[in-house]
N, C-alpha and C positions, 0 to 999 in steps of 0.2 A: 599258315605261314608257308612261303616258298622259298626254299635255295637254290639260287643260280651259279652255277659253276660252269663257269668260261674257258673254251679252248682253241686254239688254230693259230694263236699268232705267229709271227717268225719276223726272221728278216728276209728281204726280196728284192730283185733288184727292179730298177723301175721299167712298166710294161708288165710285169708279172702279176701274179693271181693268189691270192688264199682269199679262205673260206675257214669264217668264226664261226662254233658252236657255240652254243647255250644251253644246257639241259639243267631244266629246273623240275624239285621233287615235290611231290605231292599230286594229288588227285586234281586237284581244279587247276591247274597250268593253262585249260584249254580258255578260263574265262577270262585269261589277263590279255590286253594290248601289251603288246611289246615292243620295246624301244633295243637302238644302238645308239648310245654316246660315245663321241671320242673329246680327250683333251690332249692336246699339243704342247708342249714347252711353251711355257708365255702365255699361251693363250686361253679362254674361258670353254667351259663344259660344252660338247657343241651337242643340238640331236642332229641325227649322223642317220637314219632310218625308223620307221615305225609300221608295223601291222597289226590289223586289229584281232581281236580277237578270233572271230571265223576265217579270219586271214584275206577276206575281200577288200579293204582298205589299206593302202598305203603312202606313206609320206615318205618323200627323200629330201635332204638338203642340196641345194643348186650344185654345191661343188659337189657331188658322186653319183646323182641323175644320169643317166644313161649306162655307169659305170659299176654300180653295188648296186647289188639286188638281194633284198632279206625277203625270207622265206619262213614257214613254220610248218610242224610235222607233229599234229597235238598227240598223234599215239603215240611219240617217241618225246614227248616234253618239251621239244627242241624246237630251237630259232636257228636260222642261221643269217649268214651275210655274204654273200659273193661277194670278194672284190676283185675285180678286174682292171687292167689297164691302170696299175694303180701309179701314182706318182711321189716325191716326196714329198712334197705338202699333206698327204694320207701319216705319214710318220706321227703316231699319236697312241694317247693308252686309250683300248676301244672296253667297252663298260655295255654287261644286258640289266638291262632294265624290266622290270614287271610293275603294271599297274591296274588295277582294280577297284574301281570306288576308292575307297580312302587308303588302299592299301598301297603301299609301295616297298618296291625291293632294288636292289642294286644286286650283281654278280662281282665277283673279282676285278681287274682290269689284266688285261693281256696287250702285250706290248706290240706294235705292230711297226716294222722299220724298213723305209722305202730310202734303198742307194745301193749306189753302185760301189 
């Protein structure tokens, strides 16, 4: 089993930058794909980032392409997520995700809040 415990959100004005942790525990961290989900007011579970497990593959959703960039750091458990240039439309609770064969986990959600 893996625990994911989420950190970095804040608030920010827009153009501005954070950077989400993820550190999850256990020995086998390195073999899960990891995901970022965010959910917005109103709107549905989005996936928001993903890399795989050796961390050679990655998926971004159209809106943060160019802009978030998730990372991983298996001898430190850790994900992370760049976000840069960020806007409010970003304003969402952002969620690490861990997957493995049938396994799945969720982390906390950390509130992320883009304005001026």
């Amino acid at each position: 089993q893996v625990q994911l415990v989420v950190s970095g959100g804040g608030l920010v004005q827009p153009g501005g930058s954070l950077r989400l942790s993820c550190v999850g525990s256990g020995s086998s961290f390195s073999i899960y794909d990891m995901c970022w989900y965010r959910t917005a007011p109103g709107n549905q579970r989005e996936l928001v980032a993903r890399i795989t497990s050796g961390g050679s593959t990655y998926y971004y959703a159209d809106s943060v392409k160019g802009r978030f960039t998730i990372s991983r750091d298996n001898a430190k458990n850790t994900v992370y997520l760049q976000m840069n240039s960020l806007k409010p439309e970003d304003t969402a609770i952002y969620y690490c995700y861990a997957a493995w064969g049938n396994s799945r986990y969720w982390g906390q959600g950390t509130q992320v809040t883009v304005s001026s």
